[in-house]
SEDOBA-26562 format. One record per atom (N, C-alpha, C): residue in three letters; x, y, z; atom name. Coordinates in steps of 0.2 Angstrom, whole numbers, always signed. Layout:
// residues N
+------+-------+-------+-------+------+
! resn !  east ! north !    up ! name !
+------+-------+-------+-------+------+
!  ALA !     X !     Y !     Z !   CA !
...
+------+-------+-------+-------+------+
//
This chain:
// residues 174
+------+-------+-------+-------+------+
! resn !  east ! north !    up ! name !
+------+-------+-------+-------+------+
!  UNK !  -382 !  +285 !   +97 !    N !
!  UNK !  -382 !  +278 !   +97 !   CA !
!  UNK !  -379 !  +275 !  +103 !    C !
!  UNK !  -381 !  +268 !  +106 !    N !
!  UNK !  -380 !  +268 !  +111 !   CA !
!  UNK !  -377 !  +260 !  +112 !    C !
!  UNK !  -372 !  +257 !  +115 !    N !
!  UNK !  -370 !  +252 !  +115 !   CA !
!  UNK !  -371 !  +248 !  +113 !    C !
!  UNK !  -378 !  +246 !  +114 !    N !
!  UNK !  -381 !  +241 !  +110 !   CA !
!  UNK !  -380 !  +239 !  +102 !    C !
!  UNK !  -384 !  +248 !  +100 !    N !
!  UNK !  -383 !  +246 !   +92 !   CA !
!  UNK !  -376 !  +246 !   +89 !    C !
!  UNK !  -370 !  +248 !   +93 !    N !
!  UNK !  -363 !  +249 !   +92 !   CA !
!  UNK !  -363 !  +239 !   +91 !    C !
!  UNK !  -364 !  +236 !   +97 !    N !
!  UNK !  -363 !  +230 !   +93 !   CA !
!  UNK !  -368 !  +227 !   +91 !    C !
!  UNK !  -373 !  +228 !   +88 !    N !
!  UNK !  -375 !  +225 !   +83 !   CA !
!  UNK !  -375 !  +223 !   +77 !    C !
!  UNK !  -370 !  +229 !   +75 !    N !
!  UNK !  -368 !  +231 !   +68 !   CA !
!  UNK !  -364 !  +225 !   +66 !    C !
!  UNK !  -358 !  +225 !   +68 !    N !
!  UNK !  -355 !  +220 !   +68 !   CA !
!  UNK !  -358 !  +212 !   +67 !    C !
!  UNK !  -361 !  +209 !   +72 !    N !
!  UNK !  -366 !  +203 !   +72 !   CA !
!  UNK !  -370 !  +205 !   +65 !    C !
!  UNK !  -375 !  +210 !   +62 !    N !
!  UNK !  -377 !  +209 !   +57 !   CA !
!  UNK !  -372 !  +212 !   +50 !    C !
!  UNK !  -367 !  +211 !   +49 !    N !
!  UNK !  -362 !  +214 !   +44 !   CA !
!  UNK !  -360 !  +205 !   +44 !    C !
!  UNK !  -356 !  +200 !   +49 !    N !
!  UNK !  -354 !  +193 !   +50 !   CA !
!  UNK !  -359 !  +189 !   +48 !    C !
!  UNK !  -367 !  +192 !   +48 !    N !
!  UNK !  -371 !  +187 !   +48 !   CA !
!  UNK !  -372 !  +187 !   +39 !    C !
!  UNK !  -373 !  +194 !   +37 !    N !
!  UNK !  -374 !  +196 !   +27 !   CA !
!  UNK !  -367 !  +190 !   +25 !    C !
!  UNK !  -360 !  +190 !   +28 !    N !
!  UNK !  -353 !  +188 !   +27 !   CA !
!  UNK !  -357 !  +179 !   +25 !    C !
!  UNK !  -358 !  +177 !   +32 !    N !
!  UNK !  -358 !  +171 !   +33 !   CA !
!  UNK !  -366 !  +167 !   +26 !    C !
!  UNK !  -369 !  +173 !   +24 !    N !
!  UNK !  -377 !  +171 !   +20 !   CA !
!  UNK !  -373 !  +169 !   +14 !    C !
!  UNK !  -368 !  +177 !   +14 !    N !
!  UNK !  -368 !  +177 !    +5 !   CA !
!  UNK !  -361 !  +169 !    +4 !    C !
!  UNK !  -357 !  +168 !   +10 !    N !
!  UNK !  -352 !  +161 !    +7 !   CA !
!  UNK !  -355 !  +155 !    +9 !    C !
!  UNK !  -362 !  +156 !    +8 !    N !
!  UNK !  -368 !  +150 !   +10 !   CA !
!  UNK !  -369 !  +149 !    +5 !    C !
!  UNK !  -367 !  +152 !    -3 !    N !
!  UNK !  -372 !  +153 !    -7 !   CA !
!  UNK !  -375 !  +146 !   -10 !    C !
!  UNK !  -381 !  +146 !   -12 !    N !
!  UNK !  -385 !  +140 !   -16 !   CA !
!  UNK !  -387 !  +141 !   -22 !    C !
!  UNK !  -384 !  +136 !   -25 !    N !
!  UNK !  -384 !  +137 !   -33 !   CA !
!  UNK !  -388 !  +134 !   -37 !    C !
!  UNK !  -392 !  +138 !   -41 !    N !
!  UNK !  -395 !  +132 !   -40 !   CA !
!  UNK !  -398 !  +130 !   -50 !    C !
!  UNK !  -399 !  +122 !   -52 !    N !
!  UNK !  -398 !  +120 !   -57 !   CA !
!  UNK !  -405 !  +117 !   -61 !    C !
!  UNK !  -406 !  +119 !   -66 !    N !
!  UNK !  -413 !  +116 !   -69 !   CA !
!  UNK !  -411 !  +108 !   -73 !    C !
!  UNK !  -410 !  +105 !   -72 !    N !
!  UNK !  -408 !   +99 !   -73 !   CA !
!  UNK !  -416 !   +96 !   -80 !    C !
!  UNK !  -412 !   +96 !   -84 !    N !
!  UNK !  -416 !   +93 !   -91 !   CA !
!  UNK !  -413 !   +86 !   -95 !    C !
!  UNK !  -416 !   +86 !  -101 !    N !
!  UNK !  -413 !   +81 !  -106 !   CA !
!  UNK !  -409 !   +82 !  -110 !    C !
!  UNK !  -405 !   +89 !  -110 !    N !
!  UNK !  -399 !   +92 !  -115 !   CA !
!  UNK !  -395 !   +91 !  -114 !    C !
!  UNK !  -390 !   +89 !  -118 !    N !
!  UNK !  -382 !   +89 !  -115 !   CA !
!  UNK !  -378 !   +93 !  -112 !    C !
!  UNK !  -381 !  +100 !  -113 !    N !
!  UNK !  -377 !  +105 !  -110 !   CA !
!  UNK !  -378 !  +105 !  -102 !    C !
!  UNK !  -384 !  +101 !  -100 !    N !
!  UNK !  -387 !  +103 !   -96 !   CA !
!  UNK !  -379 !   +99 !   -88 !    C !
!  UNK !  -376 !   +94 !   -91 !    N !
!  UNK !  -371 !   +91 !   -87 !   CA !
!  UNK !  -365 !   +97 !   -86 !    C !
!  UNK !  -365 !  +102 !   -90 !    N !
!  UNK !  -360 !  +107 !   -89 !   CA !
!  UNK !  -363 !  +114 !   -83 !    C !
!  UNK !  -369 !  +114 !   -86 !    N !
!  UNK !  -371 !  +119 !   -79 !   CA !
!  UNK !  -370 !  +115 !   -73 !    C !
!  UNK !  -372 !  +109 !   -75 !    N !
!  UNK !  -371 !  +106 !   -68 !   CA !
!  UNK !  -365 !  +105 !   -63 !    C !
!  UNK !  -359 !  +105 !   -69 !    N !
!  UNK !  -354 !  +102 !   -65 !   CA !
!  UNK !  -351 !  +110 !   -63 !    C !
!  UNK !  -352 !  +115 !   -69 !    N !
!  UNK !  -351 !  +124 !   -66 !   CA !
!  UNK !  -355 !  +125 !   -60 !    C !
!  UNK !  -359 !  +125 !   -57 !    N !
!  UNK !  -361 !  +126 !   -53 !   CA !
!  UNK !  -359 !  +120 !   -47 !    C !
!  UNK !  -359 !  +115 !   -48 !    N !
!  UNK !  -355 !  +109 !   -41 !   CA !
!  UNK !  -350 !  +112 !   -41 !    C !
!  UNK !  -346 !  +115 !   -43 !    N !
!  UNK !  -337 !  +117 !   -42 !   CA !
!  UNK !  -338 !  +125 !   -40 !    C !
!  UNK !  -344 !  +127 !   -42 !    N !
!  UNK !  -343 !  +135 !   -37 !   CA !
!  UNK !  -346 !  +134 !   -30 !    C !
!  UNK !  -349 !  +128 !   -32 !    N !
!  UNK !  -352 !  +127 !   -25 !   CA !
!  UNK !  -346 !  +126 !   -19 !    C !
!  UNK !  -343 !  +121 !   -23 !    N !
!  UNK !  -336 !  +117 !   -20 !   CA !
!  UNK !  -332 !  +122 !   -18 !    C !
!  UNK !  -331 !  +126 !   -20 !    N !
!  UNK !  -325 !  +132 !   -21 !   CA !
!  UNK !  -328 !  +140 !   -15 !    C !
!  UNK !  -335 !  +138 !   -14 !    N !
!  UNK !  -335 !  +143 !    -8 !   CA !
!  UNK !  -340 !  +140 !    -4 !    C !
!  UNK !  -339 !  +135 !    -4 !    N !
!  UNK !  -343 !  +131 !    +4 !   CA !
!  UNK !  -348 !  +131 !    +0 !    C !
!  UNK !  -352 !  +134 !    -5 !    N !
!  UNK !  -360 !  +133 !    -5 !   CA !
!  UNK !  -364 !  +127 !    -6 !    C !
!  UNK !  -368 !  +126 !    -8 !    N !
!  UNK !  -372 !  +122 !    -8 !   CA !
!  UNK !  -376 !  +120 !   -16 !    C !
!  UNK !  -377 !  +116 !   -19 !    N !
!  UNK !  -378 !  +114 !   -24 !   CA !
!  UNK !  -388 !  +111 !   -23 !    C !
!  UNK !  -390 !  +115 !   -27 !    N !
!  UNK !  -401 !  +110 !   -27 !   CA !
!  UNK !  -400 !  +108 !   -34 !    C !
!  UNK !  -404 !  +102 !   -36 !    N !
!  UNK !  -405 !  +100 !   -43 !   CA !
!  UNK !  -413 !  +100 !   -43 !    C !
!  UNK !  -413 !  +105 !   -48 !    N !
!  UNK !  -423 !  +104 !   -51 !   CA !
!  UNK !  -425 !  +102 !   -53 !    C !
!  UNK !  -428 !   +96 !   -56 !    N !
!  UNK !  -432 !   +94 !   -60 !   CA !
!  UNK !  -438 !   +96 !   -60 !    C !
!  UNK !  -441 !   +96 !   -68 !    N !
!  UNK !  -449 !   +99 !   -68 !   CA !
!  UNK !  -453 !   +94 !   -73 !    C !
!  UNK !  -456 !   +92 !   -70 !    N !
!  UNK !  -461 !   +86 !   -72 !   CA !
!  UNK !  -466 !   +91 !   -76 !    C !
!  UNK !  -468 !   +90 !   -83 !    N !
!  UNK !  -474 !   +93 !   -84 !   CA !
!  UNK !  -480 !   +89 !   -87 !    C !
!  UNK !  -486 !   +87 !   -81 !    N !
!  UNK !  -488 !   +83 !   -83 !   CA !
!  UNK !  -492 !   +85 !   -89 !    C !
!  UNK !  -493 !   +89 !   -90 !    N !
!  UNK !  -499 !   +90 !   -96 !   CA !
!  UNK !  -497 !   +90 !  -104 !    C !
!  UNK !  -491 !   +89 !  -102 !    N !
!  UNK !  -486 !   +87 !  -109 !   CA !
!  UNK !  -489 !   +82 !  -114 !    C !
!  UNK !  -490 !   +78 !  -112 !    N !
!  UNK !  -495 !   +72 !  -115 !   CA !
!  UNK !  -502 !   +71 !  -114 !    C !
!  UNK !  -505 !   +73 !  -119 !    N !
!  UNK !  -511 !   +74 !  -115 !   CA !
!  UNK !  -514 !   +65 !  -117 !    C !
!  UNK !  -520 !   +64 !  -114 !    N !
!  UNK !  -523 !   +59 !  -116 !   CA !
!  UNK !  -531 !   +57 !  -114 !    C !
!  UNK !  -535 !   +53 !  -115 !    N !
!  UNK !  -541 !   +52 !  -111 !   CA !
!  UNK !  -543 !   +49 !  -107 !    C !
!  UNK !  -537 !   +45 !  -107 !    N !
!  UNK !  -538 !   +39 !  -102 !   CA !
!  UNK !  -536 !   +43 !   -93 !    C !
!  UNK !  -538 !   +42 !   -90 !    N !
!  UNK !  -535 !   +45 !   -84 !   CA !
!  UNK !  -532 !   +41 !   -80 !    C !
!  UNK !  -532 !   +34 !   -80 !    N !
!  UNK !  -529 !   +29 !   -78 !   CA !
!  UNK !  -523 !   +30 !   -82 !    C !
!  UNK !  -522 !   +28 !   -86 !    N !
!  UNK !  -517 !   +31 !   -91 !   CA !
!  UNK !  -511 !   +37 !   -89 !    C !
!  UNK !  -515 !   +41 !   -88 !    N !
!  UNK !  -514 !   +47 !   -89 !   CA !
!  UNK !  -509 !   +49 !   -82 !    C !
!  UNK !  -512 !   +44 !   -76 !    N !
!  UNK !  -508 !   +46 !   -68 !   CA !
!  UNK !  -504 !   +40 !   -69 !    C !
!  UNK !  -505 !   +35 !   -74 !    N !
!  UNK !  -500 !   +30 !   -72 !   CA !
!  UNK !  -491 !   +34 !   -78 !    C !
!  UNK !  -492 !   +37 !   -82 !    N !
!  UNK !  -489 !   +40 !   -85 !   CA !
!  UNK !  -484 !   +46 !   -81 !    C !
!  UNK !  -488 !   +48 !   -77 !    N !
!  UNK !  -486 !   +55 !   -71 !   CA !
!  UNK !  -481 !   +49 !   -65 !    C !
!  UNK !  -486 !   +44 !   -64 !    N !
!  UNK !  -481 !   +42 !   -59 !   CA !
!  UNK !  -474 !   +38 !   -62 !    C !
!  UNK !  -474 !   +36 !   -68 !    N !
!  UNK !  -469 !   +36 !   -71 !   CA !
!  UNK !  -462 !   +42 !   -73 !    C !
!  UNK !  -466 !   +46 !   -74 !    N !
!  UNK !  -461 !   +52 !   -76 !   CA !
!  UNK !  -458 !   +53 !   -69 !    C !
!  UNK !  -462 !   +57 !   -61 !    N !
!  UNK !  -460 !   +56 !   -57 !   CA !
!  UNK !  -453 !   +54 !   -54 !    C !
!  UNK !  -457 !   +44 !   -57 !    N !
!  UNK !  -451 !   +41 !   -54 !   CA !
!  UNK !  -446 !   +41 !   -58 !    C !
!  UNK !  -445 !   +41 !   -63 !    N !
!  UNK !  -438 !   +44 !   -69 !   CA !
!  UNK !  -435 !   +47 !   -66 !    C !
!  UNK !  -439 !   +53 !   -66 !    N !
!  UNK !  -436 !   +61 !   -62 !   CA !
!  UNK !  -432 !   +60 !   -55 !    C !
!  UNK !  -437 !   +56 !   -50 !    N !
!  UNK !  -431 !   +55 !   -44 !   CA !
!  UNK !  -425 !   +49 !   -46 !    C !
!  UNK !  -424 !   +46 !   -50 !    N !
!  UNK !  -420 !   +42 !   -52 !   CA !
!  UNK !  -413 !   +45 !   -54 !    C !
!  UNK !  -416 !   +50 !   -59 !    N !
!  UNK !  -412 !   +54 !   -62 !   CA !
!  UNK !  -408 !   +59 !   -57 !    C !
!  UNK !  -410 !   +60 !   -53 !    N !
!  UNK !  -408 !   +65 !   -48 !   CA !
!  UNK !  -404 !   +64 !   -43 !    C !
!  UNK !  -407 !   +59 !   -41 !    N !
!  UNK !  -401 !   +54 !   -37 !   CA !
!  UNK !  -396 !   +51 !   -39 !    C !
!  UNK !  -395 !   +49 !   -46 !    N !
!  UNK !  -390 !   +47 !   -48 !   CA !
!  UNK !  -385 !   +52 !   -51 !    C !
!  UNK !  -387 !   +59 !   -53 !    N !
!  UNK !  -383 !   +63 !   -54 !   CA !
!  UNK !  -381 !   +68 !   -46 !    C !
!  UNK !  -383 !   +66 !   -43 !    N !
!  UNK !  -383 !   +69 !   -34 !   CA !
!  UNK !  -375 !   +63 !   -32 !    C !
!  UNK !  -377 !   +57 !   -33 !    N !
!  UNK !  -370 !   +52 !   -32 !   CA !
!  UNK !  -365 !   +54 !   -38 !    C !
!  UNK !  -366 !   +56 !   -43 !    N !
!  UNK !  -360 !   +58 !   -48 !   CA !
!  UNK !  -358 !   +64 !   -46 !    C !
!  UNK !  -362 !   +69 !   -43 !    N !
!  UNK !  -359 !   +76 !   -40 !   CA !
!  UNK !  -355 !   +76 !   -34 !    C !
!  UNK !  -357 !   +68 !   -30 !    N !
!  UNK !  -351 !   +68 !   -25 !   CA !
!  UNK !  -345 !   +65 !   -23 !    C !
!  UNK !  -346 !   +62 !   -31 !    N !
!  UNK !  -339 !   +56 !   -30 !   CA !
!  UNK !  -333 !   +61 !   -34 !    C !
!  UNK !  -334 !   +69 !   -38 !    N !
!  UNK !  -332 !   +72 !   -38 !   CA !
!  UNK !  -332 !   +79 !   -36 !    C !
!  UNK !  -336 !   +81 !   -34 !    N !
!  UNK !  -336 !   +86 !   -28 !   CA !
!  UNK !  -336 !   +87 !   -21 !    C !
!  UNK !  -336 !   +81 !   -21 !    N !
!  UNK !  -338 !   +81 !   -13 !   CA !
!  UNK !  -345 !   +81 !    -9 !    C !
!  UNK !  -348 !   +85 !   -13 !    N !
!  UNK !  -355 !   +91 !    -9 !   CA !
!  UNK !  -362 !   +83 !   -12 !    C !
!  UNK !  -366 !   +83 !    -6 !    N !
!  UNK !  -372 !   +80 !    -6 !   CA !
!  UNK !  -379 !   +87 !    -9 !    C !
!  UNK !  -380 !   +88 !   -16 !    N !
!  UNK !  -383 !   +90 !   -17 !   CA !
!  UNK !  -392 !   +87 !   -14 !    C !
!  UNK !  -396 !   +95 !   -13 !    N !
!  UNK !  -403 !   +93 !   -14 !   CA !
!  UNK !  -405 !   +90 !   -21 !    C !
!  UNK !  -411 !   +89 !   -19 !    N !
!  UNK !  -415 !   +87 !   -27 !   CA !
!  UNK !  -421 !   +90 !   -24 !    C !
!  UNK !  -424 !   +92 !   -30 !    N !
!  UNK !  -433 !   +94 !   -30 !   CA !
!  UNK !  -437 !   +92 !   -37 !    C !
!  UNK !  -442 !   +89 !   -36 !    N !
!  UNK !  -445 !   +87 !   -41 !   CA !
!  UNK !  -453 !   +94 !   -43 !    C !
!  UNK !  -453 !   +96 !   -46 !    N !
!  UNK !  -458 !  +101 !   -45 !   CA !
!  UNK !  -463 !   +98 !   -54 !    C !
!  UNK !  -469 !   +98 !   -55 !    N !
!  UNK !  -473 !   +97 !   -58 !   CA !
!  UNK !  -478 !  +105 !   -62 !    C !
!  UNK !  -476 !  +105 !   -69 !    N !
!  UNK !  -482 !  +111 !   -71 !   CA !
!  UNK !  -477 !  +112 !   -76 !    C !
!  UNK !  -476 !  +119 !   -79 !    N !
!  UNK !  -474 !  +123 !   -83 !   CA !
!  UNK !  -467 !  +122 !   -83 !    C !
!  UNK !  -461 !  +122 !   -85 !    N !
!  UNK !  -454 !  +124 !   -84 !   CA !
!  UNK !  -452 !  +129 !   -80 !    C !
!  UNK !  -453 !  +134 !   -84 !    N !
!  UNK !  -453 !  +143 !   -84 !   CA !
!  UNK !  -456 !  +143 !   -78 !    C !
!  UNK !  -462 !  +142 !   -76 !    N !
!  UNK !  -466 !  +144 !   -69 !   CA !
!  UNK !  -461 !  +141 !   -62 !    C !
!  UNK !  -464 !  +136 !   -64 !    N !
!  UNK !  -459 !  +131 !   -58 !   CA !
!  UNK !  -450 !  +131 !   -58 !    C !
!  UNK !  -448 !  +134 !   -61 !    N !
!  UNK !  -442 !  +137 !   -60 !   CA !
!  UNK !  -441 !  +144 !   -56 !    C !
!  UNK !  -447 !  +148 !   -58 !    N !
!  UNK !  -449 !  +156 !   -56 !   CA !
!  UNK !  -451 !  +154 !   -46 !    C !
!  UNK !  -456 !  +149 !   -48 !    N !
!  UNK !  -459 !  +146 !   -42 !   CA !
!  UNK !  -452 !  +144 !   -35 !    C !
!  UNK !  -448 !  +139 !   -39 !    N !
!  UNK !  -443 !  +136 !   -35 !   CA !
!  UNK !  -437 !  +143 !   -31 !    C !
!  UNK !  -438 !  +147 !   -34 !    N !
!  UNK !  -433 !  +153 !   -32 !   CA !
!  UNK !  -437 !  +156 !   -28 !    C !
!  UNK !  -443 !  +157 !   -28 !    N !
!  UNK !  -449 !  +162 !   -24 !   CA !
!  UNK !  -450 !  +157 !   -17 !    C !
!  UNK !  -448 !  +151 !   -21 !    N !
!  UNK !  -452 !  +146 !   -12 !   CA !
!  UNK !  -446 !  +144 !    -8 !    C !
!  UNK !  -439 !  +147 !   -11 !    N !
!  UNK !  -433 !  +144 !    -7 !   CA !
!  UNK !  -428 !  +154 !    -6 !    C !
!  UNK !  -430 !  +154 !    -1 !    N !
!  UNK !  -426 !  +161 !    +0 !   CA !
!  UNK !  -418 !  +160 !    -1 !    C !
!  UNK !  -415 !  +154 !    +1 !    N !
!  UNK !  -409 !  +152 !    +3 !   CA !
!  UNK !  -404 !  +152 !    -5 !    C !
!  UNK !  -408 !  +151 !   -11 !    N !
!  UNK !  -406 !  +152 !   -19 !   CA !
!  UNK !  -404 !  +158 !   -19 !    C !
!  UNK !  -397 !  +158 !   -22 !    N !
!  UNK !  -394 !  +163 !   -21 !   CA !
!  UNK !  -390 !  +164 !   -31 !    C !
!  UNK !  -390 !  +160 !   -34 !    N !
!  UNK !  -388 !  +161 !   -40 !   CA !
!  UNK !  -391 !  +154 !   -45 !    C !
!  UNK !  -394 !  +156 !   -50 !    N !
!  UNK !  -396 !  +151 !   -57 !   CA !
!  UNK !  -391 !  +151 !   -60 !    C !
!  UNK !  -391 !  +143 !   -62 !    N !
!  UNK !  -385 !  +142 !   -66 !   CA !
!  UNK !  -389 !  +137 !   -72 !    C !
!  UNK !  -387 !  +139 !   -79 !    N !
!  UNK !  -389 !  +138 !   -86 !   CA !
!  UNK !  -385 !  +138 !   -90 !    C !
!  UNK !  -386 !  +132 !   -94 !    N !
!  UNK !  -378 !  +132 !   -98 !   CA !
!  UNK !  -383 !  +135 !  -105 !    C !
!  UNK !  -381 !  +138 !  -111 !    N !
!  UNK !  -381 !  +139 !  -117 !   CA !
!  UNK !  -381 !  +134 !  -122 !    C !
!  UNK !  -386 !  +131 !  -124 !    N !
!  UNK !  -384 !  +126 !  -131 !   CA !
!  UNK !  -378 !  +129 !  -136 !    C !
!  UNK !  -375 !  +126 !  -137 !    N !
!  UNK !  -369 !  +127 !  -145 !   CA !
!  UNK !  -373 !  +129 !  -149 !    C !
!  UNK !  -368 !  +133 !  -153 !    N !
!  UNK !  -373 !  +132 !  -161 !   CA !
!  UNK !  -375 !  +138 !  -163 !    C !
!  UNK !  -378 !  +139 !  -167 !    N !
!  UNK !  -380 !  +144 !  -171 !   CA !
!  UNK !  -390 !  +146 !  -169 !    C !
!  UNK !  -392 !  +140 !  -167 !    N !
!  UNK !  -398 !  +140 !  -167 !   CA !
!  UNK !  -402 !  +145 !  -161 !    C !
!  UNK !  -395 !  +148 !  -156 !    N !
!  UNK !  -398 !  +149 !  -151 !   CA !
!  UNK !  -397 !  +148 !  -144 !    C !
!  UNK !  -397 !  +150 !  -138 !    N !
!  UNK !  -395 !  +146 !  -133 !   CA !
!  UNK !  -399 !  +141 !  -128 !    C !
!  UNK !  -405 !  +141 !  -133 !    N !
!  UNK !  -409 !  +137 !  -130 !   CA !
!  UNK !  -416 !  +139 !  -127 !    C !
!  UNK !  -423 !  +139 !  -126 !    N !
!  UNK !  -428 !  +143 !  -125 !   CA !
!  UNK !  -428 !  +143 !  -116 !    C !
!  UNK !  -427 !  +140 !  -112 !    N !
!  UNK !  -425 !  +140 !  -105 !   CA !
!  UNK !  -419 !  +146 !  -104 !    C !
!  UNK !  -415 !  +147 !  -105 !    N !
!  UNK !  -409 !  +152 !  -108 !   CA !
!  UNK !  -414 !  +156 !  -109 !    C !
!  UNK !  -416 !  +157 !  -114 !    N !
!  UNK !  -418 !  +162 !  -119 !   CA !
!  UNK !  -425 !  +168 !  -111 !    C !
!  UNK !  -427 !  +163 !  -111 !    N !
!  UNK !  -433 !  +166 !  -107 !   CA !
!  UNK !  -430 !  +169 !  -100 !    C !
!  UNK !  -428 !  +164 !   -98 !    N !
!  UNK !  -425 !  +167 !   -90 !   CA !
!  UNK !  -418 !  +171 !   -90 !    C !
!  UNK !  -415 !  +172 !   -94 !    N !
!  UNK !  -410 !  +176 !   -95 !   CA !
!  UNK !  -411 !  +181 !   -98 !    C !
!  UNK !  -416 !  +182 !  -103 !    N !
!  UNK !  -418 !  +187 !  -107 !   CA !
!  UNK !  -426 !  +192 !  -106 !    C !
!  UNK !  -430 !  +188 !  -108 !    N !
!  UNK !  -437 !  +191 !  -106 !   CA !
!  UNK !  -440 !  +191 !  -100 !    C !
!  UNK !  -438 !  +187 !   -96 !    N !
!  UNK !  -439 !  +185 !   -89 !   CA !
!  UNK !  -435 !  +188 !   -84 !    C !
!  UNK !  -430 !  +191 !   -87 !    N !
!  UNK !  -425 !  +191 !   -81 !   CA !
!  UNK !  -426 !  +196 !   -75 !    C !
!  UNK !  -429 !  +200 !   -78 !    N !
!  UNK !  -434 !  +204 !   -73 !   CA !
!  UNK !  -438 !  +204 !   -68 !    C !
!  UNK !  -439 !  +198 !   -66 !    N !
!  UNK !  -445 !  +195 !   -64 !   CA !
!  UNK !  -441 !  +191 !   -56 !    C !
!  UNK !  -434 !  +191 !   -58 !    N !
!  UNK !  -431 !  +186 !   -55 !   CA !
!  UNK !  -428 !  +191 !   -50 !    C !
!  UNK !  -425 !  +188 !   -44 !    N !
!  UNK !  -424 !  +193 !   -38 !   CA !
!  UNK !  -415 !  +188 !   -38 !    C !
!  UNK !  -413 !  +184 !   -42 !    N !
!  UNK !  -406 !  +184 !   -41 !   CA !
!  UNK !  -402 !  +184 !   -49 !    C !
!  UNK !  -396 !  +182 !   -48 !    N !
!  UNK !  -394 !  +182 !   -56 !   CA !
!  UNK !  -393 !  +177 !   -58 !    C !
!  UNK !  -395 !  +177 !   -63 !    N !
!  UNK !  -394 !  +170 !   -69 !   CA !
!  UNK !  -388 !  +171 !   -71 !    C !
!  UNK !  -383 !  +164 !   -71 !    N !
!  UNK !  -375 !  +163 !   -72 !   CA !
!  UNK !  -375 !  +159 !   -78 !    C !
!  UNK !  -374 !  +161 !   -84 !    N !
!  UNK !  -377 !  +155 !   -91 !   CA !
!  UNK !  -367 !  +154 !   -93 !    C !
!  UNK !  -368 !  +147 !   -93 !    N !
!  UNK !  -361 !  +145 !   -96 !   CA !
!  UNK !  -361 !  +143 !  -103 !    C !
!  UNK !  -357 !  +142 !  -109 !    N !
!  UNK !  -358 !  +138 !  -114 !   CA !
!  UNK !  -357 !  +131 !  -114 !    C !
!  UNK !  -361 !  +129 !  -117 !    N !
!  UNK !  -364 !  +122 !  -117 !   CA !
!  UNK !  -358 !  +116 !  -119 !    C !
!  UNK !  -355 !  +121 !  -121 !    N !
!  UNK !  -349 !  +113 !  -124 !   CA !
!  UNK !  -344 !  +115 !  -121 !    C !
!  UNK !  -341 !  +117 !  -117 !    N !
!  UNK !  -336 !  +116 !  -112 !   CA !
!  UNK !  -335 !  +110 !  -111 !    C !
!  UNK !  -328 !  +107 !  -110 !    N !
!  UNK !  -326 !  +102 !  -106 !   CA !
!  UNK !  -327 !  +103 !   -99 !    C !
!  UNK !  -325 !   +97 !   -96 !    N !
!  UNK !  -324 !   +96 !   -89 !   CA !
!  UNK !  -317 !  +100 !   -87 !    C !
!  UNK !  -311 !   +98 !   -89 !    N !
!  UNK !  -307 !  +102 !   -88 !   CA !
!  UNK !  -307 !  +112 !   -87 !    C !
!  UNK !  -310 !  +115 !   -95 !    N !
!  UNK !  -312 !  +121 !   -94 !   CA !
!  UNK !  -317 !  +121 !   -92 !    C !
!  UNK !  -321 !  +118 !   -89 !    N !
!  UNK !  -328 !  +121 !   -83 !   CA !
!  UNK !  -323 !  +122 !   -76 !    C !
!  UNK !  -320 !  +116 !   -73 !    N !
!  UNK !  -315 !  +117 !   -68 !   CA !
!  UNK !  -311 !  +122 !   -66 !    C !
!  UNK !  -308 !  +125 !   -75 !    N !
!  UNK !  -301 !  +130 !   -73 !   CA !
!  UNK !  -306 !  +135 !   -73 !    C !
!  UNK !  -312 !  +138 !   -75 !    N !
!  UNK !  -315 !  +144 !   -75 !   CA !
!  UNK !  -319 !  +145 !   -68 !    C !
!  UNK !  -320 !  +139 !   -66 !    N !
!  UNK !  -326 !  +139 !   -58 !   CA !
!  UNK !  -321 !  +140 !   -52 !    C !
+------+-------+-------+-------+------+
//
């Protein structure tokens, strides 16, 4: 071994340090209630090691089908804009209590794909964060797939929190 790689060990042992307290977290952002509890668990782990927070959205335009295709792309450019609205507005509520300016991404198809897809097309996602619906009925089918049958498939971990935590107990556990 010869001086070189003597220090290079070092430089690539500082660089793994400095990846893994980069971590990016990252959030499926839907219509559930639960969904503001992954959100705020993950803003506050983000907060709590420098990392960084992405919020997803997935537009699925084939949800409504219709024959009109006028119709049909004015419906899409409606969902769209919903979806960046939403995201933005929950981006300003992430940082008048965290601090952190998350990303947003709007992706379009499947939920389940485009979730698979967003962790394949960003190397920098480092942990998924999924809150649990309450209840007896189940944790929810998002949950159920990407933490259960899917989870295999995924190259980081799934963090699934329960869905009715308050703010306070999301806080003292993050």
């Amino acid at each position: 071994m010869n001086a070189e790689e003597v220090g290079a060990a070092p430089e690539s042992a500082d660089a793994a340090l400095e990846a893994r307290s980069k971590r990016k977290f990252l959030v499926v952002v839907d219509d559930t209630p639960e969904c503001k509890v992954a959100i705020r668990y993950a803003g506050r782990r983000a907060q709590s090691t420098g990392g960084s927070l992405l919020l997803l959205r997935v537009v699925d335009p084939k949800a409504e089908h219709t024959h009109w295709i006028s119709v049909e792309e004015r419906m899409r450019e409606e969902a769209l804009a919903e979806a960046e609205e939403l995201l933005q507005n929950l981006a300003s509520e992430i940082n008048d209590w965290a601090g952190l300016f998350p990303a947003v991404t709007i992706r379009e198809g499947s939920l389940q794909d485009e979730v698979l897809a967003q962790i394949e097309a960003e190397p920098g996602i480092s942990v998924l964060v999924l809150a649990a619906a309450p209840g007896n009925e189940g944790p929810g089918p998002l949950v159920s797939a990407l933490a259960g049958s899917m989870s295999g498939a995924m190259r980081i971990p799934v963090t699934v929190v329960p869905g009715d935590l308050t703010d306070k107990e999301v806080d003292r556990l993050s």
